[in-house]
PDB file of N, CA, C and O in Angstrom:
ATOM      1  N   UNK A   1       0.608 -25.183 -12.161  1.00  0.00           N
ATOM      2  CA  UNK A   1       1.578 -24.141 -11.883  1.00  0.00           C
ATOM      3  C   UNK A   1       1.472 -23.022 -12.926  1.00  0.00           C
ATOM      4  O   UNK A   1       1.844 -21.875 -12.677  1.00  0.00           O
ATOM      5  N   UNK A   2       0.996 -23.364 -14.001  1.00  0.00           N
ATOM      6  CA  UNK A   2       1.212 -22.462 -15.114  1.00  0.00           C
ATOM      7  C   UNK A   2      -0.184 -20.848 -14.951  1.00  0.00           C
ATOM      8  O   UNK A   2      -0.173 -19.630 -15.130  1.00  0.00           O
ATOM      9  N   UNK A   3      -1.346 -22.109 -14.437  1.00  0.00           N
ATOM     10  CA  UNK A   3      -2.346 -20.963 -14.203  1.00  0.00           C
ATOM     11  C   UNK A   3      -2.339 -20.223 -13.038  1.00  0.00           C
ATOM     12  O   UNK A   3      -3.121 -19.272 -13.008  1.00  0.00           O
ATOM     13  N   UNK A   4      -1.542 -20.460 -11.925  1.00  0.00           N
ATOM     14  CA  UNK A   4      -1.138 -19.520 -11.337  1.00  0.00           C
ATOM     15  C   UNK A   4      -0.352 -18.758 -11.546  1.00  0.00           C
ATOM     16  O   UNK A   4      -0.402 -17.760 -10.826  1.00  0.00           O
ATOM     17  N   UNK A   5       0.561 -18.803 -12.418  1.00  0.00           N
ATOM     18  CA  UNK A   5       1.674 -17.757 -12.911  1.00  0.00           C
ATOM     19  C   UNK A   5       0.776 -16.682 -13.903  1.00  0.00           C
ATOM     20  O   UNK A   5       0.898 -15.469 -13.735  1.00  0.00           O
ATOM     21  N   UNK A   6      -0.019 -17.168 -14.815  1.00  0.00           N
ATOM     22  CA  UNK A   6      -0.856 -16.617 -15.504  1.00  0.00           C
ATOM     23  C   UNK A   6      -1.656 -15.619 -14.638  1.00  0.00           C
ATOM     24  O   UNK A   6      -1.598 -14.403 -14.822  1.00  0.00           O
ATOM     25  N   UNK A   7      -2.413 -16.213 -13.674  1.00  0.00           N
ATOM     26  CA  UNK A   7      -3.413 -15.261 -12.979  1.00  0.00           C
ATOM     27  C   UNK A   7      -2.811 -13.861 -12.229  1.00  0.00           C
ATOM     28  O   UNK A   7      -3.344 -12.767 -12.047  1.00  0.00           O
ATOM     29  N   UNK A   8      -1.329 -14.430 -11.838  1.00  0.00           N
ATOM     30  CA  UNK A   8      -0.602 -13.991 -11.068  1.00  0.00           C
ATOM     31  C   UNK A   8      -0.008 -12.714 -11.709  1.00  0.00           C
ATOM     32  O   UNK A   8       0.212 -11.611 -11.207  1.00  0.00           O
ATOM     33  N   UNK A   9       0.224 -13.262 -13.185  1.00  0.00           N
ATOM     34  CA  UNK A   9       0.398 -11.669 -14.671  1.00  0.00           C
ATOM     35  C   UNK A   9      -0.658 -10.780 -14.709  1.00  0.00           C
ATOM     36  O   UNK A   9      -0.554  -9.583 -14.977  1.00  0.00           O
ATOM     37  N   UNK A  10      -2.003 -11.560 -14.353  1.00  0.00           N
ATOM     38  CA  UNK A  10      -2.990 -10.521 -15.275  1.00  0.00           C
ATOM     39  C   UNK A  10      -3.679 -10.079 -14.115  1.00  0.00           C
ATOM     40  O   UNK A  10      -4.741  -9.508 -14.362  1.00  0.00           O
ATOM     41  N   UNK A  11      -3.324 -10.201 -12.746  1.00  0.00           N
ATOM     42  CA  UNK A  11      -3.269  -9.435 -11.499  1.00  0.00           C
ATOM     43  C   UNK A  11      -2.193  -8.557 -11.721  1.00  0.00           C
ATOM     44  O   UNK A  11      -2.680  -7.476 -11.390  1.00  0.00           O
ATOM     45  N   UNK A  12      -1.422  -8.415 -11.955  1.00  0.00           N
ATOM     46  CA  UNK A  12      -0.217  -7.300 -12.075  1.00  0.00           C
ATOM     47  C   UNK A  12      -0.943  -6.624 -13.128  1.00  0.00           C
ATOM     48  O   UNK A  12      -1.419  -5.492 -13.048  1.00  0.00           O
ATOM     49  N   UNK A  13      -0.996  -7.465 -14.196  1.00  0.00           N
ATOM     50  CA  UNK A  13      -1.629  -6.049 -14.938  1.00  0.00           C
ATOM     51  C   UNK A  13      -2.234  -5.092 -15.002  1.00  0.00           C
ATOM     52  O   UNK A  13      -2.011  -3.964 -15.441  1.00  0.00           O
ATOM     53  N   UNK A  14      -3.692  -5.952 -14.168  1.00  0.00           N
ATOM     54  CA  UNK A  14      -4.609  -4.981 -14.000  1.00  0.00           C
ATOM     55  C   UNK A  14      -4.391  -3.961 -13.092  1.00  0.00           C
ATOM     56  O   UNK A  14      -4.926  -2.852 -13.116  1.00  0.00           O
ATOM     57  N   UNK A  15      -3.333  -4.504 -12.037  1.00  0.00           N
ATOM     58  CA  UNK A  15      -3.509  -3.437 -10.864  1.00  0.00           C
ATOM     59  C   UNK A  15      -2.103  -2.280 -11.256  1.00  0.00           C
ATOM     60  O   UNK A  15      -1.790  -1.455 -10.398  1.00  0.00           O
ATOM     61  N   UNK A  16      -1.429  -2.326 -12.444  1.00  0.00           N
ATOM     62  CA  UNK A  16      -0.674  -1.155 -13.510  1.00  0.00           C
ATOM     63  C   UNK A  16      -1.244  -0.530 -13.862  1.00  0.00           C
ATOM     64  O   UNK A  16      -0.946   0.659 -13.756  1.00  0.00           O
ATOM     65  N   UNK A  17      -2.874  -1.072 -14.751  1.00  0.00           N
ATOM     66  CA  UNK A  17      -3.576  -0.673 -15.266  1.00  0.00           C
ATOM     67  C   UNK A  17      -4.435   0.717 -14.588  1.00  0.00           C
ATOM     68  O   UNK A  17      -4.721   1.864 -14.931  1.00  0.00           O
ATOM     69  N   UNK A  18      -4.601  -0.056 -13.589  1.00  0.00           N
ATOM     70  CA  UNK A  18      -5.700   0.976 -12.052  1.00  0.00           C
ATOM     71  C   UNK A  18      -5.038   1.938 -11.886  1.00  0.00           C
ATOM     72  O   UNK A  18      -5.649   3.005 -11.939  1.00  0.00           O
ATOM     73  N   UNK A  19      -3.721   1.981 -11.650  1.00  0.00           N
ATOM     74  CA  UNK A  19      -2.919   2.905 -11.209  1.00  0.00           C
ATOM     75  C   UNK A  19      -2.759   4.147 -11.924  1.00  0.00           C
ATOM     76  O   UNK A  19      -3.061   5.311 -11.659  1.00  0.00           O
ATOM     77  N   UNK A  20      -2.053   3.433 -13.164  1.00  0.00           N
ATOM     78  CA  UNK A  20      -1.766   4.283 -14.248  1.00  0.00           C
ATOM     79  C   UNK A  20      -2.612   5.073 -14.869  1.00  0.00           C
ATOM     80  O   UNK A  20      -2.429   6.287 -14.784  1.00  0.00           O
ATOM     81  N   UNK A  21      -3.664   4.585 -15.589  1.00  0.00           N
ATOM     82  CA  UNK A  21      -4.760   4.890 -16.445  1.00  0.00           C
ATOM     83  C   UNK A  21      -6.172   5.793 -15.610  1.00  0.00           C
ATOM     84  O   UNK A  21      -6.503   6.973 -15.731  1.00  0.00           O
ATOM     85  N   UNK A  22      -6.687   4.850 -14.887  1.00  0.00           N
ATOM     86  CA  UNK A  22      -7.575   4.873 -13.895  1.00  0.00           C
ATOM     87  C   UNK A  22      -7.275   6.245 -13.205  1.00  0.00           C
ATOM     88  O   UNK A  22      -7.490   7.386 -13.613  1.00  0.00           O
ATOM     89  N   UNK A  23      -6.838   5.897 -12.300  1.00  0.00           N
ATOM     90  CA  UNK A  23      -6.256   6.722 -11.073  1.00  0.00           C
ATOM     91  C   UNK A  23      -5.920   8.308 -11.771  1.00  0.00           C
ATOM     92  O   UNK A  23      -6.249   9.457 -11.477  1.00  0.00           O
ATOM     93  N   UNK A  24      -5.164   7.740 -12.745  1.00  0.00           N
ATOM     94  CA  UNK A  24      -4.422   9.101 -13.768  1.00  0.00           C
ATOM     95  C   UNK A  24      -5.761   9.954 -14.167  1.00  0.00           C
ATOM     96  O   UNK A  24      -5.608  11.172 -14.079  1.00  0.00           O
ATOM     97  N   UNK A  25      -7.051   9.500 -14.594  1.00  0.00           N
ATOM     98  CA  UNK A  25      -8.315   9.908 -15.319  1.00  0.00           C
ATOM     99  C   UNK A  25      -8.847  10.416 -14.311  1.00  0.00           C
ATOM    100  O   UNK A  25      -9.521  11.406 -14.597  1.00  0.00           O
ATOM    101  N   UNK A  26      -8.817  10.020 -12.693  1.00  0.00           N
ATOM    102  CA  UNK A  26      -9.528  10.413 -11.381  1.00  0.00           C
ATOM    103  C   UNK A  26      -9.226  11.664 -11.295  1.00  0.00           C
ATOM    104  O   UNK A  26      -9.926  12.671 -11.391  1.00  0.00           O
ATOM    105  N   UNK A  27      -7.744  11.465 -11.042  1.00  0.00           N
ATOM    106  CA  UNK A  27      -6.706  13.053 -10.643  1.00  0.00           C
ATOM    107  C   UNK A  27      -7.245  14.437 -11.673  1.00  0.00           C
ATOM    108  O   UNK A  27      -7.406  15.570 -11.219  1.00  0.00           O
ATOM    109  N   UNK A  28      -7.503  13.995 -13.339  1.00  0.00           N
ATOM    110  CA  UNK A  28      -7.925  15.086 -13.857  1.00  0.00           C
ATOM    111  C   UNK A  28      -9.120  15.298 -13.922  1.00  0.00           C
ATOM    112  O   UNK A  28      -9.370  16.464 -14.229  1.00  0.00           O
ATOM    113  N   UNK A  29     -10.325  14.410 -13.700  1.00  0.00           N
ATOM    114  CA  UNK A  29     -11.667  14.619 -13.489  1.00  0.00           C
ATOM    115  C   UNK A  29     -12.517  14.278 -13.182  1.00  0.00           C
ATOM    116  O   UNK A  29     -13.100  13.598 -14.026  1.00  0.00           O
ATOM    117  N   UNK A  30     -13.045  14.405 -12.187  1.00  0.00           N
ATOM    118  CA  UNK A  30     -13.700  13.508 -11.831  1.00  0.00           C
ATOM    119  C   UNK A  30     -14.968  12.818 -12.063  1.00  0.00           C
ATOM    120  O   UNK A  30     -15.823  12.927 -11.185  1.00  0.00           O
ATOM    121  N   UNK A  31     -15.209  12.170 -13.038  1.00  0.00           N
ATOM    122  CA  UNK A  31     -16.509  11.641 -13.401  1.00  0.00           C
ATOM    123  C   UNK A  31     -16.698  10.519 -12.956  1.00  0.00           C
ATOM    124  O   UNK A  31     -15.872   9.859 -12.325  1.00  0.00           O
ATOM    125  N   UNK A  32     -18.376  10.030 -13.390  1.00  0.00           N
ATOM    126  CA  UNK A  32     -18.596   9.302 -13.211  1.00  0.00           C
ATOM    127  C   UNK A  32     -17.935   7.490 -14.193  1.00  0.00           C
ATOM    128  O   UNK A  32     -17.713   6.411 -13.645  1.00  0.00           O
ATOM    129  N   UNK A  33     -17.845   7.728 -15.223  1.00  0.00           N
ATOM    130  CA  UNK A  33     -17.038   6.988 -16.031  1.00  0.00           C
ATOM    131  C   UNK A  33     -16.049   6.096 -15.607  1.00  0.00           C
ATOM    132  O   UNK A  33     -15.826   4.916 -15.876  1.00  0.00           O
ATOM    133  N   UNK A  34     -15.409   7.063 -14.756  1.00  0.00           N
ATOM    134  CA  UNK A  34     -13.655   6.656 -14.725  1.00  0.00           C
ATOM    135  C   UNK A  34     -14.148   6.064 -13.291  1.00  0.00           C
ATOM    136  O   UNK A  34     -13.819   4.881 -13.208  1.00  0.00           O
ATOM    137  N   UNK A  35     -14.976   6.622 -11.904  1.00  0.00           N
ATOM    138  CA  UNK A  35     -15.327   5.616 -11.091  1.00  0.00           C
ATOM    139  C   UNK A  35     -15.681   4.234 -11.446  1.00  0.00           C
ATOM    140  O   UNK A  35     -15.189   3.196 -11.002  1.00  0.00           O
ATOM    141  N   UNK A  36     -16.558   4.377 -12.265  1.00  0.00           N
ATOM    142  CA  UNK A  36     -17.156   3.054 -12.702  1.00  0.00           C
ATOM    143  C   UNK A  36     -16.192   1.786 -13.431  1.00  0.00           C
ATOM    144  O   UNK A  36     -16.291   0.570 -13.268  1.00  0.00           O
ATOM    145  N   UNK A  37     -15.118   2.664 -14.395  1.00  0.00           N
ATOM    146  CA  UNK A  37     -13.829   1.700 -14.749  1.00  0.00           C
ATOM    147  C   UNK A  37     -12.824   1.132 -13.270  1.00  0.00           C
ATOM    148  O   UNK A  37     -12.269   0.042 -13.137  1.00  0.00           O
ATOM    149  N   UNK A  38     -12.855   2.393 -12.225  1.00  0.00           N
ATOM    150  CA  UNK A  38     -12.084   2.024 -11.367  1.00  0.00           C
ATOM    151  C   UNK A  38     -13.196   0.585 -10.223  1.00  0.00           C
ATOM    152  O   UNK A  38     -12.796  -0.484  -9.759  1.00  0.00           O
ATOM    153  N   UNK A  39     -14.029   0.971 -10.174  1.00  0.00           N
ATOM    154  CA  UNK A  39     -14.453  -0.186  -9.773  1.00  0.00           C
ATOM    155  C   UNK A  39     -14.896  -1.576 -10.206  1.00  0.00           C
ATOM    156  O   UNK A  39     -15.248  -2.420  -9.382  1.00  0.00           O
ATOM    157  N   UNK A  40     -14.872  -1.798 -11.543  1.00  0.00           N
ATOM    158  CA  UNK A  40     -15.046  -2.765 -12.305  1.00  0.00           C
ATOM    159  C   UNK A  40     -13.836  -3.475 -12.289  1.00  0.00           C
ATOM    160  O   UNK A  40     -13.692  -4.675 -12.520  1.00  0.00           O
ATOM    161  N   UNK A  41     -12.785  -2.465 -11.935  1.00  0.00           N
ATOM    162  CA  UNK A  41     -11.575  -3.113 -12.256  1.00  0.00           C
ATOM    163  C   UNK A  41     -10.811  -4.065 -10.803  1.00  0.00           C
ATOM    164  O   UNK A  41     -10.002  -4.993 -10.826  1.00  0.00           O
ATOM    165  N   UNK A  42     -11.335  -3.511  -9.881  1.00  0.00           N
ATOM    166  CA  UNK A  42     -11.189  -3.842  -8.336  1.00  0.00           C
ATOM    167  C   UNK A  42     -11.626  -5.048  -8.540  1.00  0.00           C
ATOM    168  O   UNK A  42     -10.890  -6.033  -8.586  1.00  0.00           O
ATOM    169  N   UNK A  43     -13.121  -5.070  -8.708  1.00  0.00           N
ATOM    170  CA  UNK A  43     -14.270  -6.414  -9.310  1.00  0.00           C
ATOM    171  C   UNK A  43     -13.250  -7.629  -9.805  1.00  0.00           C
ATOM    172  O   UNK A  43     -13.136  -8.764  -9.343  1.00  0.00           O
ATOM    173  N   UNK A  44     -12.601  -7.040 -10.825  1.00  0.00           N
ATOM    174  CA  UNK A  44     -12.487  -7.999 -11.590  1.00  0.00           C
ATOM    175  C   UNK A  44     -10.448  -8.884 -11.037  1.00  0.00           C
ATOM    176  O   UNK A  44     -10.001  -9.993 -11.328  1.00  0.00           O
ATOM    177  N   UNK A  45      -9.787  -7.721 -10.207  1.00  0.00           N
ATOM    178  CA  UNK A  45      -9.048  -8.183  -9.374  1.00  0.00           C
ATOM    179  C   UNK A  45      -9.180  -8.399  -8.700  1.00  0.00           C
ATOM    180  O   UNK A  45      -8.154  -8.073  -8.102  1.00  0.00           O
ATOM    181  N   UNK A  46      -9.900  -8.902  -7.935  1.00  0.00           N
ATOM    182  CA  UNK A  46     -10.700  -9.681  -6.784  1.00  0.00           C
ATOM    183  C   UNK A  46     -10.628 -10.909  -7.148  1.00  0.00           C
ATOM    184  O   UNK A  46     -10.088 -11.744  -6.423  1.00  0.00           O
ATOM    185  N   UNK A  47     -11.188 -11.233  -8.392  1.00  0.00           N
ATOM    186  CA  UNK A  47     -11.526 -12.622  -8.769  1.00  0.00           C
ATOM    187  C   UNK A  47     -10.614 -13.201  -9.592  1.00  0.00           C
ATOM    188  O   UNK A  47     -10.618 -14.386  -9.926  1.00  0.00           O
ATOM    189  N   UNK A  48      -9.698 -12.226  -9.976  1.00  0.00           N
ATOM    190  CA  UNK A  48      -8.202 -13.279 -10.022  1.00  0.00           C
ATOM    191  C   UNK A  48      -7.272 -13.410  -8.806  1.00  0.00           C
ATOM    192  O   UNK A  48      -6.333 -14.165  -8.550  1.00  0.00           O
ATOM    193  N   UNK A  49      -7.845 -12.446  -8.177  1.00  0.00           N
ATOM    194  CA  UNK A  49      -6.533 -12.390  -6.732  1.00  0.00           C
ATOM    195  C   UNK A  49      -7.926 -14.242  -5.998  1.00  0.00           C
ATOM    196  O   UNK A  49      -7.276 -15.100  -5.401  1.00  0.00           O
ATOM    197  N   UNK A  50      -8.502 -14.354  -6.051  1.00  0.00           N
ATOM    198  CA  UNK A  50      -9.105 -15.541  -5.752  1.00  0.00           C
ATOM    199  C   UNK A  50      -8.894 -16.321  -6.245  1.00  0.00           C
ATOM    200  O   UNK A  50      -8.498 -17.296  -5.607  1.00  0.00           O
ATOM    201  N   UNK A  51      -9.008 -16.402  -7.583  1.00  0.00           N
ATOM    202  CA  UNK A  51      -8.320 -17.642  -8.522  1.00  0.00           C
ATOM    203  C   UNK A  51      -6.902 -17.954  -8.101  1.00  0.00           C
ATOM    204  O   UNK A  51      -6.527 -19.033  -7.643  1.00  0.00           O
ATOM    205  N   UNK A  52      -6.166 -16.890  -8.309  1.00  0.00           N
ATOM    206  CA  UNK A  52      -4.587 -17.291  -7.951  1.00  0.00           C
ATOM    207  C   UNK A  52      -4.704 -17.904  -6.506  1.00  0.00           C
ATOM    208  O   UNK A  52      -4.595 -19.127  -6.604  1.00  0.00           O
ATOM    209  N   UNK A  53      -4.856 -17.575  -5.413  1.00  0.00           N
ATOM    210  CA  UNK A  53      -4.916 -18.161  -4.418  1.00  0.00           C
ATOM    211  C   UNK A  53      -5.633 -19.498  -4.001  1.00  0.00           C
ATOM    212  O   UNK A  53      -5.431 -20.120  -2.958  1.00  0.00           O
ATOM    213  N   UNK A  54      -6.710 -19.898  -5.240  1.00  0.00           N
ATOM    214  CA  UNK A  54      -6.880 -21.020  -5.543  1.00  0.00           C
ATOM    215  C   UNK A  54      -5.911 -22.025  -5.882  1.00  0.00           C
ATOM    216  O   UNK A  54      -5.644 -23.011  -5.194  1.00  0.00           O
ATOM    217  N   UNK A  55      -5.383 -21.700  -7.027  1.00  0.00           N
ATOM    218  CA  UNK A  55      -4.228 -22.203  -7.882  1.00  0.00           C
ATOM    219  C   UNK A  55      -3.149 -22.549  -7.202  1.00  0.00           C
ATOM    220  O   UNK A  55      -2.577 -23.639  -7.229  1.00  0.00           O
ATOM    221  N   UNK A  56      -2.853 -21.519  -6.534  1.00  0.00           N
ATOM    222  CA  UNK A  56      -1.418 -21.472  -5.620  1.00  0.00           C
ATOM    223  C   UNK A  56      -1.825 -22.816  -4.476  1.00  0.00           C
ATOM    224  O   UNK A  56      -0.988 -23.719  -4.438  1.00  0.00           O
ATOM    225  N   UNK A  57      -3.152 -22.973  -3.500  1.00  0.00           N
ATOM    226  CA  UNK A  57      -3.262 -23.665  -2.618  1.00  0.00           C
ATOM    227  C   UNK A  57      -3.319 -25.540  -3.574  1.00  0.00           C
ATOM    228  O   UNK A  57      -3.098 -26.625  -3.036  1.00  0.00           O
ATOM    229  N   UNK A  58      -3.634 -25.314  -4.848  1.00  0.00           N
ATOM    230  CA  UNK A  58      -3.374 -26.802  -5.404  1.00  0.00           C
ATOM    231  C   UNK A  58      -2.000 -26.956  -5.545  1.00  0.00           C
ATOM    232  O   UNK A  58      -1.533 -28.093  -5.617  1.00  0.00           O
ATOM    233  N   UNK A  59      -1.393 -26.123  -5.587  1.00  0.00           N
ATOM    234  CA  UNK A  59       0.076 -26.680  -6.110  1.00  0.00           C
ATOM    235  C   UNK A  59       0.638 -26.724  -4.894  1.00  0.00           C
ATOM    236  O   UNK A  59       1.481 -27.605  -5.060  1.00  0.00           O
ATOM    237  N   UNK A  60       0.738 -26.365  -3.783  1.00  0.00           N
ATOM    238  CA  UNK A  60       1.315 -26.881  -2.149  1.00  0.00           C
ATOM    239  C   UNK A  60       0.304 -28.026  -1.762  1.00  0.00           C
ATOM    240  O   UNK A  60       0.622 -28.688  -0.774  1.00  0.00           O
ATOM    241  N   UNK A  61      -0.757 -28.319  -2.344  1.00  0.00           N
ATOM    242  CA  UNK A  61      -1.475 -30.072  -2.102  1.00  0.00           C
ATOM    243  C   UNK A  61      -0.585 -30.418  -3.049  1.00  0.00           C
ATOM    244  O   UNK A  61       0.443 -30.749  -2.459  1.00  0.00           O
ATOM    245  N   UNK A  62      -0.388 -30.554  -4.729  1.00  0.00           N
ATOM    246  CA  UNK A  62       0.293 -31.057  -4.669  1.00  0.00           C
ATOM    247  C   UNK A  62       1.464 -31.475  -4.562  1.00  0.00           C
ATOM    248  O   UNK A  62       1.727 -32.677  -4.598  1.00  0.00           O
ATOM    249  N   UNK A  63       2.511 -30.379  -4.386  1.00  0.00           N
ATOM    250  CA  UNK A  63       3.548 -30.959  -3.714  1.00  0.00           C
ATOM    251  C   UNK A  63       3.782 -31.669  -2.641  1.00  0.00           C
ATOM    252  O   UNK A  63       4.552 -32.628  -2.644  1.00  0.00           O
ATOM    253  N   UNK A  64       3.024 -31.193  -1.438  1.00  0.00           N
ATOM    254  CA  UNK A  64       2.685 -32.033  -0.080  1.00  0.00           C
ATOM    255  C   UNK A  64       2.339 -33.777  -0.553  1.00  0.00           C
ATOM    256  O   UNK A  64       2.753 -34.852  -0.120  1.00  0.00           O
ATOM    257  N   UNK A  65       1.580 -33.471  -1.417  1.00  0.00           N
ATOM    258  CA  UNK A  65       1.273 -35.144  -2.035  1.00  0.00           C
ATOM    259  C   UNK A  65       2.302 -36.091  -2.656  1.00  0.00           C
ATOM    260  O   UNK A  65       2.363 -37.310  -2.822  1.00  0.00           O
ATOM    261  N   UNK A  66       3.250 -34.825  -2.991  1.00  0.00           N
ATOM    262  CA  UNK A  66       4.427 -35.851  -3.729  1.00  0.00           C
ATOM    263  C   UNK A  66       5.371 -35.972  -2.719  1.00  0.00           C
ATOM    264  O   UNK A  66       6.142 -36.903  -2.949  1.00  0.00           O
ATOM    265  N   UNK A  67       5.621 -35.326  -1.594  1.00  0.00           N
ATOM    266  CA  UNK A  67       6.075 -35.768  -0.592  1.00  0.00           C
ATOM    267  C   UNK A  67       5.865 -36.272   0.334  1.00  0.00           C
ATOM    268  O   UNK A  67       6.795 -36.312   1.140  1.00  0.00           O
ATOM    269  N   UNK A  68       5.069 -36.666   0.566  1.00  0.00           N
ATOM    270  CA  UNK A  68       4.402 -37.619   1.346  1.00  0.00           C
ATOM    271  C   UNK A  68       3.527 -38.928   0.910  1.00  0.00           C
ATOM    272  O   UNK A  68       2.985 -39.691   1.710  1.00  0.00           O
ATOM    273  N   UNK A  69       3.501 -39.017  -0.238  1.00  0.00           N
ATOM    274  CA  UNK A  69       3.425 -40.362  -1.012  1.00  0.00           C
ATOM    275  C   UNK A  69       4.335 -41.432  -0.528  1.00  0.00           C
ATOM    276  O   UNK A  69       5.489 -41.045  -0.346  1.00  0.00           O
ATOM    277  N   UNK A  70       4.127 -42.530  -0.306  1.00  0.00           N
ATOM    278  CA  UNK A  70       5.277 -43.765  -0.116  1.00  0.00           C
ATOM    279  C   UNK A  70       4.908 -44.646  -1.640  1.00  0.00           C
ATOM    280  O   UNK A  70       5.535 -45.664  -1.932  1.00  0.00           O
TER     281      UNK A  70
END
């Protein structure tokens, strides 16, 4: 439970991060730089938005397991 709450933070973060920073650097110029941060950063929320949804699907096995245990 804990590493989904975790993954679940540093998905929020990053996608504050995109918004704020990123996005903010697009609006005033457009380089190549700030594409390359904005897509690294997609990259790399991808693969926590996967992890978490990993995480999340063990913890409904195991709850399902503790309820349905005899």
């Amino acid at each position: 439970m804990f590493l989904t709450l975790l993954y679940l933070v540093i998905v929020i973060v990053i996608v504050f991060y995109l918004k704020r920073i990123v996005l903010g650097e697009l609006r005033k110029e457009k380089n190549k730089q700030s594409f390359a941060y904005l897509y690294i950063g997609f990259a790399v929320t991808i693969v926590f938005v996967g992890l978490f949804v990993n995480q999340l699907t063990h913890v409904f096995i195991d709850l399902t397991d503790v309820f349905y245990r005899k």
